[in-house]
C-alpha positions in Angstrom: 83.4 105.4 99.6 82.0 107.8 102.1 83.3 110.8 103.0 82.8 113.3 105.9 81.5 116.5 104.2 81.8 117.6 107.6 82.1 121.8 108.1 81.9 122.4 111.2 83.5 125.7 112.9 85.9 124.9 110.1 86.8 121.8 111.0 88.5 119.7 108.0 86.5 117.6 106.1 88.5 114.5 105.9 87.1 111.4 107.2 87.0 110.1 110.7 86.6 106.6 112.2 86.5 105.5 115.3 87.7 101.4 116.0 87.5 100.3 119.0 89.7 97.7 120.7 92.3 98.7 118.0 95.5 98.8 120.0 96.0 94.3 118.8 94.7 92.0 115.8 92.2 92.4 113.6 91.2 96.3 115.1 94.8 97.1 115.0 94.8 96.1 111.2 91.3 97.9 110.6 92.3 100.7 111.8 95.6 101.0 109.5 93.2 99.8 106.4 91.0 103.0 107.1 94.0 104.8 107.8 95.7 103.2 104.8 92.6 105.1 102.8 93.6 108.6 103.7 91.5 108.7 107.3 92.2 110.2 110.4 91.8 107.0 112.9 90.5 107.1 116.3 92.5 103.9 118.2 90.2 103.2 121.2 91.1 101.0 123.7 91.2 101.0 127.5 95.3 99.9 128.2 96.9 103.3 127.8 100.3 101.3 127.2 99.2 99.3 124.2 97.0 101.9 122.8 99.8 104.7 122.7 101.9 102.2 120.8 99.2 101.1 118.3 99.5 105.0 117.8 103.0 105.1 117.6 102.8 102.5 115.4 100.2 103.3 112.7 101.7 107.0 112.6 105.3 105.4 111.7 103.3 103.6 109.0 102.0 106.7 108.0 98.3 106.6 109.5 97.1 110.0 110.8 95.8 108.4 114.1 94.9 109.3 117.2 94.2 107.9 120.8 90.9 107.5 122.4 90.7 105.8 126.3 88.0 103.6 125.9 86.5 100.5 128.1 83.5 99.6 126.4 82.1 98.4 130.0 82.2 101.2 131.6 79.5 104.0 130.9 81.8 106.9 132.1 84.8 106.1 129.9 82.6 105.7 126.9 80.6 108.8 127.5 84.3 110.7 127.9 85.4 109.5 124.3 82.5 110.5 122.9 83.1 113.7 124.6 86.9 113.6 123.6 86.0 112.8 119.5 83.3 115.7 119.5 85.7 118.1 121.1 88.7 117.3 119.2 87.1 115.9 115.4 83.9 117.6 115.5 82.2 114.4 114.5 82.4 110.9 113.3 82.3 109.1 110.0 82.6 105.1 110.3 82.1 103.6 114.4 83.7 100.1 113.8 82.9 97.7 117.2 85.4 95.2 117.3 86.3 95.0 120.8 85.3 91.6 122.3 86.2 88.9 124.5 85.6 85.3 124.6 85.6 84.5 128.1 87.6 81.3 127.8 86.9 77.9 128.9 85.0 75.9 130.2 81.8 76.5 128.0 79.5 74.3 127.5 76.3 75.2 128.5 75.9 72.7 131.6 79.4 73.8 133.1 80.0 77.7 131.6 80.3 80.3 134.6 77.0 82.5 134.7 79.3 85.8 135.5 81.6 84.7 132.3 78.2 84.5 130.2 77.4 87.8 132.0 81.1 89.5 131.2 80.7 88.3 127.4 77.6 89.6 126.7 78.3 93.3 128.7 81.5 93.6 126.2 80.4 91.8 123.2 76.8 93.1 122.5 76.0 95.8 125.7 79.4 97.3 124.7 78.4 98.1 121.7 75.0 99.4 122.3 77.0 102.0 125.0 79.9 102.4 122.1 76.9 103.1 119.5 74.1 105.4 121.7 77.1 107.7 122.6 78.3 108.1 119.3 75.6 108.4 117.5 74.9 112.3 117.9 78.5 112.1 116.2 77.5 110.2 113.3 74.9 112.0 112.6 76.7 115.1 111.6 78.5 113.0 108.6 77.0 112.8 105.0 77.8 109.3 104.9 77.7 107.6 107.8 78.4 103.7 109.0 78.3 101.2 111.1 80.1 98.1 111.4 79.8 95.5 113.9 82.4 92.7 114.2 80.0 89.5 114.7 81.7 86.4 113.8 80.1 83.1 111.8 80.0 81.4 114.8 76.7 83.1 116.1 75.3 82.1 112.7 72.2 79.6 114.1 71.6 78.3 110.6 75.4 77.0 110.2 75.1 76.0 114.2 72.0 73.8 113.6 72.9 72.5 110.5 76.1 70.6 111.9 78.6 72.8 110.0 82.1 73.1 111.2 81.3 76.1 113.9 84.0 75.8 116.1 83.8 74.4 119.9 80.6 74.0 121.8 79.9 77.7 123.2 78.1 78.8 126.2 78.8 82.5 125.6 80.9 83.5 122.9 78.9 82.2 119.8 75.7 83.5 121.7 76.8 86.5 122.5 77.6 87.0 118.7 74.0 86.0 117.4 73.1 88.5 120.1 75.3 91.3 118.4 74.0 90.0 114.8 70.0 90.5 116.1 70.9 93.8 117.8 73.0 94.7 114.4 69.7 94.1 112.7 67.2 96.3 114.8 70.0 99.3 114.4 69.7 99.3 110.8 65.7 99.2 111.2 65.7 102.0 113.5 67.8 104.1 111.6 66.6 103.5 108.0 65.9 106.4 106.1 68.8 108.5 108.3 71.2 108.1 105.9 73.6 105.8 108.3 74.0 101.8 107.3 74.6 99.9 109.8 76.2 96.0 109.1 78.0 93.0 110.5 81.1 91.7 109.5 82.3 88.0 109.9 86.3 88.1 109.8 87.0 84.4 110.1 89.2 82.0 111.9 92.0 84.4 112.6 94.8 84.3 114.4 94.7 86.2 117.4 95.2 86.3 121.3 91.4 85.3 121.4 92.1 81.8 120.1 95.7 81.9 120.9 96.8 82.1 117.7 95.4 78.8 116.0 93.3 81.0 113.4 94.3 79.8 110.0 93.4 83.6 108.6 95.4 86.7 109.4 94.7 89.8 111.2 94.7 91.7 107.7 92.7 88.9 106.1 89.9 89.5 108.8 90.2 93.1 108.8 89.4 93.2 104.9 85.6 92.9 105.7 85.2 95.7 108.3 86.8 98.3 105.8 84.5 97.2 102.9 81.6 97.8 104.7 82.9 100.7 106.2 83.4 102.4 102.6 80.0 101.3 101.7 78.2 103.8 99.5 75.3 105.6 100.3 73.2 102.6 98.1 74.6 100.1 100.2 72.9 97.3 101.9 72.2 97.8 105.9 71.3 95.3 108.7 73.1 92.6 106.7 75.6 90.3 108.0 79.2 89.8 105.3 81.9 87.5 104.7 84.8 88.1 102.2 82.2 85.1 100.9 79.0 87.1 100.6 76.1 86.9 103.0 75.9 84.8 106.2 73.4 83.0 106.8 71.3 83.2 109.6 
């Protein structure tokens, strides 16, 4: 399990994450997993309602957590968190991406909105490129840093070829998670040998306002995932893409 061995300006050394679009579902439940571990947990999310009461929330369970205004689509508000997480933590341990969209319907390919296919992609795979560049100066202060992006098994091409159960035809949504997956996988080449391991997680069919709750998993189910790789040690695997099964293919 990684910790901080932060000192800076004498600054605690406990761990920090960040997850972002943690105020609902499956970030909501990462983030109390992390926090469940001893960490001090950044919630990030852009409604300042619903992420002040995921706050409230994870502190009455007994999560040191904090609040961090944060719309992954918009290069100011990301650049401010990272601002606000340097100032107040003095770096960051464990950047978990799990804010997405879907888009909604329709989506097959011959009838799916271009802007929808456009919206997916800037908060599914762009949002995490802005989440990740900004934090990384962050990261980079901790002994053991990680990365975990929340792909799904739907963006899987090997299980979407091969005529597997994959959910609805998807225009956007599975696409823009073979997107993240490929982007997740350049990360980890870039920043082999740094120290910081960078992996995908697939959660599952869970039950959340993105499917309107037909997901036969729960949120704590498909949270499981991004805290095991997020405790990863420092001989763990990078640019890999995990189930609770093992590998995905891809």
């Amino acid at each position: 399990m990684p910790g901080s061995g932060r000192t800076l300006d004498g600054m605690s050394e406990r761990t920090v994450a960040l997850v972002t679009g943690a105020n609902k579902g499956i970030g909501f439940e990462i983030a109390a997993g992390l926090g469940a571990l001893g960490w001090r947990v950044g919630v990030g999310a852009r409604d300042d309602t619903r992420r002040g009461t995921a706050v409230e929330k994870l502190r009455a369970a007994g999560v040191d957590a904090f609040g961090v205004p944060l719309d992954v689509t918009d290069d100011a508000s990301v650049a401010a968190a990272a601002r606000l997480v340097g100032a107040q933590e003095g770096g960051l341990d464990v950047l978990v991406n799990n804010a997405a969209i879907t888009g909604g319907a329709p989506q097959e390919p011959s009838l799916v909105d271009p802007e929808v296919v456009r919206a997916v992609v800037d908060t599914n795979v762009v949002g995490v490129l802005r989440v990740t560049n900004a934090m990384l100066p962050l990261l980079r202060r901790s002994a053991s840093p990680r990365i975990v992006n929340m792909s799904s098994s739907v963006g899987s091409l090997t299980l979407q070829s091969g005529g597997g159960d994959t959910g609805p035809i998807s225009g956007a949504y599975a696409p823009s998670k073979s997107f993240l997956t490929a982007l997740t996988v350049q990360y980890a080449k870039e920043l082999r040998g740094t120290g910081i391991l960078v992996n995908a997680g697939c959660p599952g069919f869970v039950a959340t306002d993105l499917n309107g709750h037909r997901g036969t998993r729960t949120p704590e189910q498909g949270a499981a995932i991004a805290i095991r790789l997020a405790t990863l040690p420092a001989d763990g695997p990078s640019g890999g893409i995990f189930s609770d099964s093992g590998v995905v293919p891809w």
